[in-house]
C-alpha positions as CSV (number, residue, x, y, z in Angstrom):
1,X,-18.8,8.8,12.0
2,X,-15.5,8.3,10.6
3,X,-14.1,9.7,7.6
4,X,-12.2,7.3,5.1
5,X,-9.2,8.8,3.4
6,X,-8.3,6.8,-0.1
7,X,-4.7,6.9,-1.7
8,X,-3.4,6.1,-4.6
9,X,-0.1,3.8,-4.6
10,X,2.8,5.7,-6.4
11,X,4.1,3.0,-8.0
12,X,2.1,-0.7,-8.8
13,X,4.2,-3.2,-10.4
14,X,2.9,-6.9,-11.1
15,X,5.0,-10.4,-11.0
16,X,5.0,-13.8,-11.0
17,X,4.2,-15.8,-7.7
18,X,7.0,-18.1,-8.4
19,X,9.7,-15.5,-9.0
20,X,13.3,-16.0,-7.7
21,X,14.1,-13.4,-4.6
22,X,16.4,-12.3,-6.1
23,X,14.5,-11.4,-9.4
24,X,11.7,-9.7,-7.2
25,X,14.3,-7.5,-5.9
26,X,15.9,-6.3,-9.1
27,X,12.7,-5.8,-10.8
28,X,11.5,-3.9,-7.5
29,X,14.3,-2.0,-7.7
30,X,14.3,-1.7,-11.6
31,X,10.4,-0.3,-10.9
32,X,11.8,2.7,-8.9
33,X,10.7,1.0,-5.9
34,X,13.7,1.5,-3.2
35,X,14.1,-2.1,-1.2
36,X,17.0,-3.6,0.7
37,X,18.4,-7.4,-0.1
38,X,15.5,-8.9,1.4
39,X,12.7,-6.9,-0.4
40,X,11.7,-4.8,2.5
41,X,10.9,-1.2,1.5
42,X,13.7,1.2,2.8
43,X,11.1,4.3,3.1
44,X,7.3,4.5,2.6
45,X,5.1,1.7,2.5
46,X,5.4,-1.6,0.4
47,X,2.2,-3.7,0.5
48,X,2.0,-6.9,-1.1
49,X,-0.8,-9.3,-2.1
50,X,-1.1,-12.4,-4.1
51,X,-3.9,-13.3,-6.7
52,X,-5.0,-16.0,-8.9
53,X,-5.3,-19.9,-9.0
54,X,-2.3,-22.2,-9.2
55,X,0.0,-21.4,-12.0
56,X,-1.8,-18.0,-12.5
57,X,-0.9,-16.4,-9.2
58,X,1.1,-13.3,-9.3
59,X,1.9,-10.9,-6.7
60,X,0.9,-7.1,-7.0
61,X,3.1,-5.1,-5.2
62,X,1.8,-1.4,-4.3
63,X,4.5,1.5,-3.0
64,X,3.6,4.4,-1.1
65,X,6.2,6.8,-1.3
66,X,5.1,8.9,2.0
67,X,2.8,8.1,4.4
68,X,-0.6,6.7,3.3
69,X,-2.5,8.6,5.2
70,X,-3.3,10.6,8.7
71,X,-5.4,9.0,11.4
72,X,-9.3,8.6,10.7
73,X,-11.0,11.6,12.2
74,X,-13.9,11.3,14.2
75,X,-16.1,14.0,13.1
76,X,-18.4,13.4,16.5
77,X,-15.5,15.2,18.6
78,X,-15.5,18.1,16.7
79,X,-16.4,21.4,17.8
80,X,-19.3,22.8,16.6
81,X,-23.1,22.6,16.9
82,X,-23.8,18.6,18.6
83,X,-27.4,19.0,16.6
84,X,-25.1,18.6,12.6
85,X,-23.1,15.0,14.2
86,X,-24.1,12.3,12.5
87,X,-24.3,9.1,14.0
């Protein structure tokens, strides 16, 4: 069985899908979110995804300011009694 570890982005900031780059990037940066001229996060993790129909689409951006997470952990490999593994 493997453990599912859930984390909370530090920042979430909604925009329009049809935004210039160049507005994306100075609202990113406006939101506290550190990017380079092209959008790309400079450190942690930037994830992006786009919702909605046609002229509602709007893309929510979600930055992790560390790491989102360590490696799932397989809780059959650890030591202890065999007989409590689940599985």
């Amino acid at each position: 069985m493997v453990t599912q570890v859930i984390h909370n982005a530090t920042i979430t900031l909604q925009l329009p899908f049809d935004i210039s780059p160049t507005a994306e990037v100075a609202a990113l940066r406006a939101a506290g979110i550190p990017v380079d001229g092209l959008g790309n996060a400079t450190s942690g993790y930037l994830f992006v995804r786009t919702t909605g129909r046609s002229a509602n689409r709007t893309n929510t951006f979600r930055w992790f300011a560390t790491s989102i997470g360590r490696e799932p952990i397989d809780v059959t490999t650890l030591p202890g009694d065999p007989s409590l593994a689940c599985g």
